[in-house]
MARDRENKE-281568 format. One record per residue: residue number from 1; x, y, z of N, C-alpha, C in turn. Coordinates in Angstrom, 3 decimals, always signed. Each point is the difference from the previous one (the first is absolute). Layout:
BEGIN
PT     k        n.X        n.Y        n.Z       ca.X       ca.Y       ca.Z        c.X        c.Y        c.Z
PT   NUM          X          Y          Z          X          Y          Z          X          Y          Z
...
This chain:
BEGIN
PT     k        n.X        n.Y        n.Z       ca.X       ca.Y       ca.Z        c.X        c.Y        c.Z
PT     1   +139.102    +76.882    +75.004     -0.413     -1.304     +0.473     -1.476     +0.070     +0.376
PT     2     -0.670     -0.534     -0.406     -1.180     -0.419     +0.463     -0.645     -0.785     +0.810
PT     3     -1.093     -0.422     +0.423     -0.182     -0.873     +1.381     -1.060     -0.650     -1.368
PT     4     -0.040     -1.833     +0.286     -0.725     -0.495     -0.460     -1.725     -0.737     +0.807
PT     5     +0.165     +0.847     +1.532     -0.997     -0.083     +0.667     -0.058     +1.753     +0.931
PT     6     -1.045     +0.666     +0.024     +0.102     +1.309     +0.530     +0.040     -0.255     +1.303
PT     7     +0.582     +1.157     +1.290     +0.575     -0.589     +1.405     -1.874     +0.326     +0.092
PT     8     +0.220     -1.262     +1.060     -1.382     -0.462     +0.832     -0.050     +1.143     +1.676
PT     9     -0.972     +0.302     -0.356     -0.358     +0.435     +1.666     +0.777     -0.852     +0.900
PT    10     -0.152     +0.820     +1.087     -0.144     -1.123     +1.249     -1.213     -0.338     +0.706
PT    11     -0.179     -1.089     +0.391     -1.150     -0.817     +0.327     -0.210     +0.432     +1.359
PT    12     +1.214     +0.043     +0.845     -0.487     +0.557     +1.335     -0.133     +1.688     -0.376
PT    13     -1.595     -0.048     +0.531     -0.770     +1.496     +0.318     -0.256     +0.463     +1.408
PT    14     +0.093     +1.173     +0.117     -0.266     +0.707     +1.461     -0.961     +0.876     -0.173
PT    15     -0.882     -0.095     +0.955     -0.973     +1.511     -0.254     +0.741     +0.896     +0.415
PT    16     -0.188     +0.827     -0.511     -0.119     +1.834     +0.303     -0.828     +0.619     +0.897
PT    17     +0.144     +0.466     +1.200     -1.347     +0.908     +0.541     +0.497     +1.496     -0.330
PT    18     -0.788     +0.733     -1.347     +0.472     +1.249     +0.521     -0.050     +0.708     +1.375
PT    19     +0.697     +1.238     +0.088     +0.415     +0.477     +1.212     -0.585     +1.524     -0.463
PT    20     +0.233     +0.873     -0.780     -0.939     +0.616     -0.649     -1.423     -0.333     -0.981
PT    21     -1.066     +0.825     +0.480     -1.081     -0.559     -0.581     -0.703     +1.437     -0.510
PT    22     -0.894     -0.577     -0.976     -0.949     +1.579     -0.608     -1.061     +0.399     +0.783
PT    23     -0.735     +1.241     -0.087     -1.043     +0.087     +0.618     -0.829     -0.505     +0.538
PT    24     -0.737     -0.961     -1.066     -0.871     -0.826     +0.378     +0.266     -1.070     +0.890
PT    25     +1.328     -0.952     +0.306     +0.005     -0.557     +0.543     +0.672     +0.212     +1.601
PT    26     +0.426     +1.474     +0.148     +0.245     +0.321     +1.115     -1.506     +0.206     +0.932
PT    27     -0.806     +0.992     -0.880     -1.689     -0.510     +0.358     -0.272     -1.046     +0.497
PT    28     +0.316     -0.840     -0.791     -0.899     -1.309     +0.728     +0.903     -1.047     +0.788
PT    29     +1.208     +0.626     +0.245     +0.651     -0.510     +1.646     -0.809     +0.743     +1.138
PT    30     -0.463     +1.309     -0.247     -0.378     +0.785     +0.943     -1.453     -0.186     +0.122
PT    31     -0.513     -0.857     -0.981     -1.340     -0.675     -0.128     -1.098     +1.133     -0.231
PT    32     +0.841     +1.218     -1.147     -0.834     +0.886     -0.598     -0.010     -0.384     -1.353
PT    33     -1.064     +0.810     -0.782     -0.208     -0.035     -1.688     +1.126     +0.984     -0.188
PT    34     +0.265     -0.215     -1.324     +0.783     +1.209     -0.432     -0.870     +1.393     +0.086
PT    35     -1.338     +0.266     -0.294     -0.013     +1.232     +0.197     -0.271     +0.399     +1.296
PT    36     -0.433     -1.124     +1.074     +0.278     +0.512     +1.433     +1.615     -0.004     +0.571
PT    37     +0.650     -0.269     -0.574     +1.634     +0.323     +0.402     +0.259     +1.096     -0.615
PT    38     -0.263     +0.770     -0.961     +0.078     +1.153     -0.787     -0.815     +0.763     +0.551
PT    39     -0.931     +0.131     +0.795     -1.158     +1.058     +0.930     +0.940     +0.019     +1.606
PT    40     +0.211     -1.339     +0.570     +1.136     +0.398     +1.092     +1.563     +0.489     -0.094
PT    41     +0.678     -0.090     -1.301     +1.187     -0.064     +0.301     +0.483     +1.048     +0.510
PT    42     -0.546     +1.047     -0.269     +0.800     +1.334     +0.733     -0.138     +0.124     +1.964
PT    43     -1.307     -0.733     +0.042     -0.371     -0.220     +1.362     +1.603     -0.902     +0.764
PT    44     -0.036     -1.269     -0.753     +0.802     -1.474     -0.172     +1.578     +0.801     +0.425
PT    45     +0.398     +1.234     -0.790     +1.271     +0.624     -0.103     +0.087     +0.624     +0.909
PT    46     -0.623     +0.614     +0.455     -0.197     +0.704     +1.398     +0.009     -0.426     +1.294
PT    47     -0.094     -1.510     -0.048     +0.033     -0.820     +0.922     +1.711     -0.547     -0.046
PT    48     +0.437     +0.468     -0.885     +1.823     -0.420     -0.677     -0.653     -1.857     -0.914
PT    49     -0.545     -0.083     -0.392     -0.262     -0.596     -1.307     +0.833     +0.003     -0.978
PT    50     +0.959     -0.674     -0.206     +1.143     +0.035     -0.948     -0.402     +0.486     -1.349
PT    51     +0.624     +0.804     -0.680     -0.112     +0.791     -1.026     +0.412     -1.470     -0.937
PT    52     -0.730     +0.064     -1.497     +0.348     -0.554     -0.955     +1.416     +0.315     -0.666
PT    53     +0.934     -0.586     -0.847     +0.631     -0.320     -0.266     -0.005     +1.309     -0.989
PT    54     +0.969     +0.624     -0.391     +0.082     +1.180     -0.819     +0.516     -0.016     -1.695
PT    55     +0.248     -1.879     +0.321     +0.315     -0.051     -1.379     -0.429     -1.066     -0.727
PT    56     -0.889     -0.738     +0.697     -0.585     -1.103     -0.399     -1.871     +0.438     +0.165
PT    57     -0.441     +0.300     +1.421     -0.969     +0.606     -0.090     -0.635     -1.044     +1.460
PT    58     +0.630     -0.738     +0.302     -0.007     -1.366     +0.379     +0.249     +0.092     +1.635
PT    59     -0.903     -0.777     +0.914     +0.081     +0.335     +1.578     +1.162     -1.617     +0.579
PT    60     +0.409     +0.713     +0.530     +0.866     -1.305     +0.943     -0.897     -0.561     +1.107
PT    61     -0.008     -1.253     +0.040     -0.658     -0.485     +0.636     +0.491     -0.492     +1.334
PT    62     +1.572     +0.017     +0.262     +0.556     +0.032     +1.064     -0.119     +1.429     +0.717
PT    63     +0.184     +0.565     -0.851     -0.545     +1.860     +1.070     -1.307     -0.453     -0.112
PT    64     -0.802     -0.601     -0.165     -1.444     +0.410     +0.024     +0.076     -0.864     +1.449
PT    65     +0.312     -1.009     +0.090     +0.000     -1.173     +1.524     +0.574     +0.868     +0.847
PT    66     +1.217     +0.887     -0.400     +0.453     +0.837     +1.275     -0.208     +0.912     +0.514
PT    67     -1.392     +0.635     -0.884     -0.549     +0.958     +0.289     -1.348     -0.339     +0.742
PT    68     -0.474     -1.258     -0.191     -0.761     -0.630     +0.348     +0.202     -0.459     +1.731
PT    69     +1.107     -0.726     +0.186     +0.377     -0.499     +0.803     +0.489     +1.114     +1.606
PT    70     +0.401     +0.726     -0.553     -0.004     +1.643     +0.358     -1.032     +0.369     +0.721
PT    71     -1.011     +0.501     -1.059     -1.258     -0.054     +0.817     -0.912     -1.097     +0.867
PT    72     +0.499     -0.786     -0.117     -0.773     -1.261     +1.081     +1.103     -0.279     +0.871
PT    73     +0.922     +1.086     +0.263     +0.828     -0.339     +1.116     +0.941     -1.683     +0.039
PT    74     -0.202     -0.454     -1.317     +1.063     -1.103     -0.229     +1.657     +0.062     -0.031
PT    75     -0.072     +1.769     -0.539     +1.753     +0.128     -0.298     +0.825     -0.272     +1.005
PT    76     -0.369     -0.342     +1.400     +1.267     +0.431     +1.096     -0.382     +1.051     +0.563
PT    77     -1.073     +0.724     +0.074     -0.346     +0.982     +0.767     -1.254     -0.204     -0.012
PT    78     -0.626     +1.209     +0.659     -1.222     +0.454     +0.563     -0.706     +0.910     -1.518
PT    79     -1.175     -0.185     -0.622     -0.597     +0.657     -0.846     -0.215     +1.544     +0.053
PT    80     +0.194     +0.914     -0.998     +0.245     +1.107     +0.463     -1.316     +0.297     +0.422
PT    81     -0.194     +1.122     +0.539     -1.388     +0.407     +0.410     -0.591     +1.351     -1.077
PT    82     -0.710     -0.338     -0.103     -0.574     +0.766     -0.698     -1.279     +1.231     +0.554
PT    83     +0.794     +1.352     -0.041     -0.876     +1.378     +0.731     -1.651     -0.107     -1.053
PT    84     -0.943     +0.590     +0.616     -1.131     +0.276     -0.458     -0.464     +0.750     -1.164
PT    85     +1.127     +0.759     -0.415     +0.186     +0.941     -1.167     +0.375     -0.846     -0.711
PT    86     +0.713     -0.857     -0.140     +0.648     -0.302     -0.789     -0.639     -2.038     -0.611
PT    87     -1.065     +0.126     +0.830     -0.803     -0.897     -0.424     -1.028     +0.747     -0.543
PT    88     -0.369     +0.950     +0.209     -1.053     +0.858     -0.866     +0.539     +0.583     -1.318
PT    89     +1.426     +0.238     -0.143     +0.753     +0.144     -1.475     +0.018     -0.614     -0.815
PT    90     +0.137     -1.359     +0.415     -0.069     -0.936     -0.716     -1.302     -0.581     -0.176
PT    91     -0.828     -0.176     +1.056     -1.593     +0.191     -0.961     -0.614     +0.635     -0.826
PT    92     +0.302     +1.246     -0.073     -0.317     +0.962     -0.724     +0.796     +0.313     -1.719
PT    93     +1.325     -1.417     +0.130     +0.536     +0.050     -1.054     -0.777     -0.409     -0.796
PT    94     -0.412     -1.413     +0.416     -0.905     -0.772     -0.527     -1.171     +0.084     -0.716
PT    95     -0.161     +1.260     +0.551     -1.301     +0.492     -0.376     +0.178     +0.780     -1.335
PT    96     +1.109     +0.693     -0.066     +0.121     +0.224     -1.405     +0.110     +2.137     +0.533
């Protein structure tokens, strides 16, 4: 049997917000270039910076807010504190 008209879309559309995103645009939530997010990230990870996605390649952007939120003491607690070493580790990641 054949159809003498092919089935039509549907007219009602919804956006999509992805929830995983690629490099570049996890950068520029964090309001870096891609190659300044690629010079911090090991710094970024060290801070618990959510690791990319292992099979897509791709950062979550809800761990990125909760990692975020975390550190500005939004989660429900107090921001962790951070020792003097360990702000100098992570400067020094940066540095390469």
């Amino acid at each position: 049997m054949t159809h003498a008209h092919p089935p039509q879309p549907s007219s009602v559309r919804f956006p999509v917000q992805p929830r995983l995103v690629p490099p570049i645009k996890a950068a520029r939530y964090l309001h870096l270039t891609l190659a300044e997010f690629a010079e911090k990230l090991s710094a970024l990870q060290m801070q618990g910076f959510p690791k990319a996605c292992p099979i897509t390649g791709n950062y979550d952007l809800v761990a990125i807010d909760a990692w975020q939120d975390k550190r500005s003491g939004l989660a429900g607690g107090a921001p962790s504190a951070q020792s003097s070493a360990d702000i100098a580790k992570a400067r020094l990641a940066t540095l390469g």
